[in-house]
N, C-alpha and C positions, 0 to 999 in steps of 0.2 A: 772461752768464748761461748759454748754452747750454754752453759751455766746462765750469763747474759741473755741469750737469745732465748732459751726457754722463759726467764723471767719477763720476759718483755713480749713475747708471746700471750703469756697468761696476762697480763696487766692489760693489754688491747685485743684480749676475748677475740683472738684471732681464728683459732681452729674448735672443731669439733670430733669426737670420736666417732670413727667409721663413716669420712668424707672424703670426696674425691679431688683431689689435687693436681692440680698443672703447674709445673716450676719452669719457666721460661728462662732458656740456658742458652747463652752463646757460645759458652766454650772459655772463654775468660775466667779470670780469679772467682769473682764475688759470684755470678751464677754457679760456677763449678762448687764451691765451698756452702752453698745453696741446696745445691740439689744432692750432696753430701748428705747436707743436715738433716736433708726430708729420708734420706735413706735411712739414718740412726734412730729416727723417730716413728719408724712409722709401723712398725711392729706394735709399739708403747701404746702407740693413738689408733690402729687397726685403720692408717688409711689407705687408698689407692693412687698410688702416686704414681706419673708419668712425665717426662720431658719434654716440652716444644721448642723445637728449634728452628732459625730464619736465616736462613741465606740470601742477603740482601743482592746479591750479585755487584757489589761494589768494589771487591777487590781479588778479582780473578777467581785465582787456582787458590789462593792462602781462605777465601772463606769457603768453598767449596772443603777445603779440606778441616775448615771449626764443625763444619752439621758433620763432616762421617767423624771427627774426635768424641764430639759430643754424643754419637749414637754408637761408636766402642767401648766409650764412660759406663754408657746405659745398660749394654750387654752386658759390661763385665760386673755391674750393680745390681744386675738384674732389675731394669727399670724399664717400660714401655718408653719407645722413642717417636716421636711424631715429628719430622722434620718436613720444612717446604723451601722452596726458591721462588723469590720474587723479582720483576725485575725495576727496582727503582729507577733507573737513568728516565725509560718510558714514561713511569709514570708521574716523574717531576715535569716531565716537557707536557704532555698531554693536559695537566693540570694545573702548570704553572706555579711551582713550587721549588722550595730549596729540599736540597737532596735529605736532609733529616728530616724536614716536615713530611715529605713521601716514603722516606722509610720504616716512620711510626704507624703513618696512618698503613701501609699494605702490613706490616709487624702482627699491632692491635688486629687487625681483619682478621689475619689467621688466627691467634687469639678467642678472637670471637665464634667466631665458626667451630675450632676445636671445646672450646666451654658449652657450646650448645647440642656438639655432635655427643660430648662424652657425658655432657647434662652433671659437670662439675660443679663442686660446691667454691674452689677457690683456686685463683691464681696468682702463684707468687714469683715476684721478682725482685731482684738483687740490689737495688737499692741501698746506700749506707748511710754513716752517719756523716762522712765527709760529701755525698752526694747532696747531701742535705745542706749544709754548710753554703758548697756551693754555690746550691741555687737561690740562696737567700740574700747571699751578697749578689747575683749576679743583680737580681730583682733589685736592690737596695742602689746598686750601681746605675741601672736603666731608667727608675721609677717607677715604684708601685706601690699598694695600696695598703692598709696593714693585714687585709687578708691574704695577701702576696706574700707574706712575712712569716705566715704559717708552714710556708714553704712543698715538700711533697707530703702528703696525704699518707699516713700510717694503714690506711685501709679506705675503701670506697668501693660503690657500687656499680657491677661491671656486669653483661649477659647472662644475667638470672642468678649469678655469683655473687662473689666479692674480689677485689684484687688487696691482697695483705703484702707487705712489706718488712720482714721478718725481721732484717739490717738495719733497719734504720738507727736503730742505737748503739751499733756497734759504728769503729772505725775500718778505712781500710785496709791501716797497719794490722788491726786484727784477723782480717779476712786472710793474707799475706800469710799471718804467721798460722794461721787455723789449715791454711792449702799445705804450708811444709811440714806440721805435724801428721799432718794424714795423708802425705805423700801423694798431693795432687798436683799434676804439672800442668796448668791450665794452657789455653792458647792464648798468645799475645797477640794484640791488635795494634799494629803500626801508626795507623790514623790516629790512634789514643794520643800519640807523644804531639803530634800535628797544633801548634797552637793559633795556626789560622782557623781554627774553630774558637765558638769563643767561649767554652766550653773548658774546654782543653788549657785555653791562657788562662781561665782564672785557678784551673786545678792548679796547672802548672809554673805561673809566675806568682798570680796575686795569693791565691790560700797560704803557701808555703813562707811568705814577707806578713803576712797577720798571724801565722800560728809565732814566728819568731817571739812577736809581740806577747802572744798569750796563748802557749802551747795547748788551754784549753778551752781553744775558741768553738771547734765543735760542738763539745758540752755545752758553753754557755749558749749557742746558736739554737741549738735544740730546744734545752730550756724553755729560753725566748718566744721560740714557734710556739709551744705549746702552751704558753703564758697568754698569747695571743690568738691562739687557737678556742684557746675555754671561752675570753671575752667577747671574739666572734657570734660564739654561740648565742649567748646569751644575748647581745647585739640583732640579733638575725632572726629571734624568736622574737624581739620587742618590733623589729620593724616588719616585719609580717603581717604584726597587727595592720602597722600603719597601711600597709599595700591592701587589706582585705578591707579594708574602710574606705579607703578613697582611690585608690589607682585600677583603672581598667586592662587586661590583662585580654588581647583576643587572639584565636588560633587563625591560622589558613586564611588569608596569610600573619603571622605572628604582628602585632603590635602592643604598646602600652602608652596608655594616656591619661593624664591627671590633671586636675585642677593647680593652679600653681597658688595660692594663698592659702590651699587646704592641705598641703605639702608644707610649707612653709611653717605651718601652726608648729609643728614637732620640732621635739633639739633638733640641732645641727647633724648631733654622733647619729639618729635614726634617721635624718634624712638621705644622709651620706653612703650608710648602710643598706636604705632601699632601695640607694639607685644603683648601689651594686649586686642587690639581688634582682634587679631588673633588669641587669646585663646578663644574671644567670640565667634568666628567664629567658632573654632574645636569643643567647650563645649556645644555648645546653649547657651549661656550668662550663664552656671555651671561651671565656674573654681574657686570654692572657692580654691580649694586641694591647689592652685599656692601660694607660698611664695616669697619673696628678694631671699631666695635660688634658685628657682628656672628663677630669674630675672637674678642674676648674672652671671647663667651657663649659659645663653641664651647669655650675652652679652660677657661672655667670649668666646664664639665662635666665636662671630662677631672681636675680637682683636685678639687672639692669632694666634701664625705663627702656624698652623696647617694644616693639607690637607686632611685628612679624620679622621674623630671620629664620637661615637654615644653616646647618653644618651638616659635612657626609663625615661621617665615622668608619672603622673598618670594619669590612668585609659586605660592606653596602648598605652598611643601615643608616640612616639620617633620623636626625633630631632638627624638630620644627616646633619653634614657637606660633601660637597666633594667641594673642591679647594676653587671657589670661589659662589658656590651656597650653599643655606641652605634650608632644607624641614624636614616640619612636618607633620608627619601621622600617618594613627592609626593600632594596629598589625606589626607583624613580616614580612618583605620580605621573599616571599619565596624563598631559593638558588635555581640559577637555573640548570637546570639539564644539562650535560657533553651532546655532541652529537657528533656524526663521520657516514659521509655520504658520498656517491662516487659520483660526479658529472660528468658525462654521456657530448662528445660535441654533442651539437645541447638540451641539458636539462636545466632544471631551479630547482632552489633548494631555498624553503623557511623557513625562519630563523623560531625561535621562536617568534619574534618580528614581523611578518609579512613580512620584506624585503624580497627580492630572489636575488639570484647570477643566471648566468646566461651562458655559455661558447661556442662560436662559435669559426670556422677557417675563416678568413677573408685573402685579398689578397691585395697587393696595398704598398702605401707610405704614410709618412705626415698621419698614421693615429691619431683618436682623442685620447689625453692623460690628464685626470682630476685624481681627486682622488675619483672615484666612478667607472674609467676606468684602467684593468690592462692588457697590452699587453707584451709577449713575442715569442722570434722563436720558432714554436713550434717542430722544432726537437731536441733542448736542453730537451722537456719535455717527463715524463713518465706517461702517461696515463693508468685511468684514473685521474683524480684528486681527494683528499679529503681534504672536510668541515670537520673542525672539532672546539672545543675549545683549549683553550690553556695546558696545561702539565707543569706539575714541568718540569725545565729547558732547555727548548724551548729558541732557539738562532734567530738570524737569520743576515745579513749582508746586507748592499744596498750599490749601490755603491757613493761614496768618501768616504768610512771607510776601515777602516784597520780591520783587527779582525770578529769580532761579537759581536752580545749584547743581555742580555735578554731581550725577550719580557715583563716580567714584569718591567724592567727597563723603556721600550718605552713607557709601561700604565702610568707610574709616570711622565716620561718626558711631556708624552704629555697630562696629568693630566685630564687623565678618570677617570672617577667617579668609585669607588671602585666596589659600586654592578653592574655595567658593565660588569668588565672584564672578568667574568670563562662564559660571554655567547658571548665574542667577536669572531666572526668566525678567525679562522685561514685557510690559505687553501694551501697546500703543492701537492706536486707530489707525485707518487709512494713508490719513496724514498726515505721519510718522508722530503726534503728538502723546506723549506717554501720561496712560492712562493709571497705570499700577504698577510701583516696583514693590512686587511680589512678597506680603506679607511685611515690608517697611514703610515704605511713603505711596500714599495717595495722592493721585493730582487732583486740578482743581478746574474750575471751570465749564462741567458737565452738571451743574444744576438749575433746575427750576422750582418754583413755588409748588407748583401740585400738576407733578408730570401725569399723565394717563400709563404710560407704558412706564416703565425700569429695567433698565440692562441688569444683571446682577453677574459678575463672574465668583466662583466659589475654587477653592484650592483647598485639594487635598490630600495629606502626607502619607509618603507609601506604610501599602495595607503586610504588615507582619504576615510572614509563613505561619500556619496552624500545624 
């Protein structure tokens, strides 16, 4: 097996000479046969290897007694031992977790803190090639994506480190027979046999009914991973482009959001792939939770005639269409709040959004007329003015129409963004009759042939930090 493990070491440029090491040991077969190998090697490779070990506190007095196995291992290897206890039950309740999601995350923390205390180059753990197997069917079994299919990660970037995985290409029958050649009696773990995990039933019912089939299903799983792993890649560089050209990426708080027609332009295979680097992007490379389910509502947004919808995702992030743009973030929008203000001439009045309106008497001809400029005579008007939002059944008329129309009609028409509209200013006279919805319709019936005075209101859009 070492023969193996050496080759496959050198093939994923895993170590370097004269680096520091952390081999994360529970006591079990595969860490014990683990922190063996770093023991045979590291003379060869001059490096500085030590043990971490976790005492999850989930099973008495039997794991209490895996950290002192594991640190009379070390003694007798002459290997530095760094052992802690944690206490999972607490911190699954206080966080609301299943007891392996808390056990990883307090695990990694120590982990982390040891990589940055000892300012190691790398952390290796036990990982094999039937762990492999495993979690590629379990992923196949639940549904996932084909970068799910890659399975665990040969190496990856961890607290100014790397975490390597030295096994992954061997089996666990190997590790087994590599413990009894080298006369290592590991600790056994009870819960391992447990197949109310569901972990544990696929080692233990489902892999052992597929190896029947094809005793070298591991192998060819591996394979696979890495058939799909290269494609990834190449995948992942082409759609990167796409996201540096058209998709907006913002920090604090994280979102992304994109044009959906200019999404659209690209294959299918880069669209697919962007939006799962956009997941890497909201998650920190954590989106296991995402399934096909959640692939297909994604892309059903991007096709369906729709104009405004939402869906909440896991871990709180929503996906919101409006018209023809799509954003994903994290928490709830907060509604925003109703306002009604009197705007004063010769005053300025700032929105919630930072813009101001603005209202002067001005005199002349040929004055300027945009859509951020509203002019009318001002002896049609009742002074003074009010800002305010919009009201259940608010009208308003401009002129070449007949009639009137609702202003929520004109949000539609003119395909504002949903969470927009209850903070869009409206601004009316006296006499509740609305003079200007704010940069879209103007009303009508405030003119004369050759007025003396002009109301003018001007809007203007918040001014960038320098």
């Amino acid at each position: 097996m070492k023969t193996a493990v050496d080759s496959f070491m050198e093939r994923f440029q895993m170590l370097k000479p004269e680096q520091t090491v952390l081999v994360a040991v529970s006591g079990g077969p595969d860490s014990m046969a683990l922190l063996h190998y770093f023991k045979t090697i590291r003379k060869q490779w001059k490096l500085r290897v030590s043990a971490v070990s976790v005492d999850h506190g989930l099973r008495g007095e039997d794991s209490v007694q895996d950290l002192k196995y594991v640190e009379e291992m070390c003694r007798k290897w002459n290997i530095e031992f760094i052992g802690t206890s944690v206490d999972v039950n607490t911190y699954k309740k206080q966080h609301q977790l299943n007891t392996q999601q808390a056990a990883r995350i307090l695990r990694y923390r120590f982990f982390r803190r040891q990589m940055e205390e000892k300012k190691a180059d790398v952390l290796a753990l036990g990982h094999h090639g039937d762990d492999q197997a495993e979690t590629i069917v379990m992923r196949l079994v639940r549904g996932t994506s084909p970068a799910g299919l890659t399975g665990i990660p040969v190496t990856r970037e961890f607290a100014g480190g790397k975490i390597i995985r030295p096994f992954l290409g061997v089996s666990k029958e190997a590790i087994l027979n590599y413990c009894e050649n080298h006369h290592i009696e590991p600790r056994e773990d009870a819960s391992n046999q447990d197949t109310k995990y569901t972990r544990n039933y696929f080692r233990h019912r489902i892999l052992p009914l597929l190896k029947e089939e094809n005793p070298k299903l591991t192998e060819h799983l591996w394979k696979l991973s890495q058939v799909i792993k290269d494609d990834q890649e190449y995948l992942n560089t082409e759609a990167k482009k796409l996201l540096d050209q058209g998709v907006t990426l913002e920090e604090n708080p994280k979102s992304v959001s994109f044009n959906i027609s200019a999404f659209k332009a690209s294959p299918i295979a880069l669209q697919r792939r962007s939006f799962h680097l956009i997941l890497n992007y909201l998650y920190d490379e954590n989106s296991e939770d995402f399934s096909y389910i959640h692939e297909e509502q994604f892309f059903d947004f991007l096709t369906r005639d729709i104009a405004n919808a939402e869906l909440d995702w896991p871990g709180g992030l929503r996906l919101r269409r409006n018209y023809e743009r799509i954003t994903l973030h994290f928490g709830n929008t907060e509604k925003p709040v109703p306002y009604r203000s009197t705007l004063d001439i010769g005053d300025t009045y700032r929105l919630p959004d930072g813009s101001e309106l603005s209202a002067k008497v001005v005199s002349g001809y040929h004055l300027p007329e945009d859509t951020c400029t509203f002019t009318c005579d001002l002896t049609h008007v009742e002074l003074p003015l009010i800002i305010r939002t919009r009201r259940a059944g608010d009208r308003m008329t401009w002129k070449g129409m007949e009639g009137s129309k609702k202003i929520k009609d004109i949000f539609i028409d003119q395909k504002v963004p949903k969470e927009l509209r209850d903070s869009w200013p409206v601004i009316t006279d006296q006499t509740g009759k609305i003079l200007w919805l704010v940069g879209l319709k103007k009303g009508t019936g405030f003119e004369s042939e050759r007025p003396e005075e002009w109301l003018q209101i001007r809007y203007e859009q918040p001014k960038e930090d320098t």
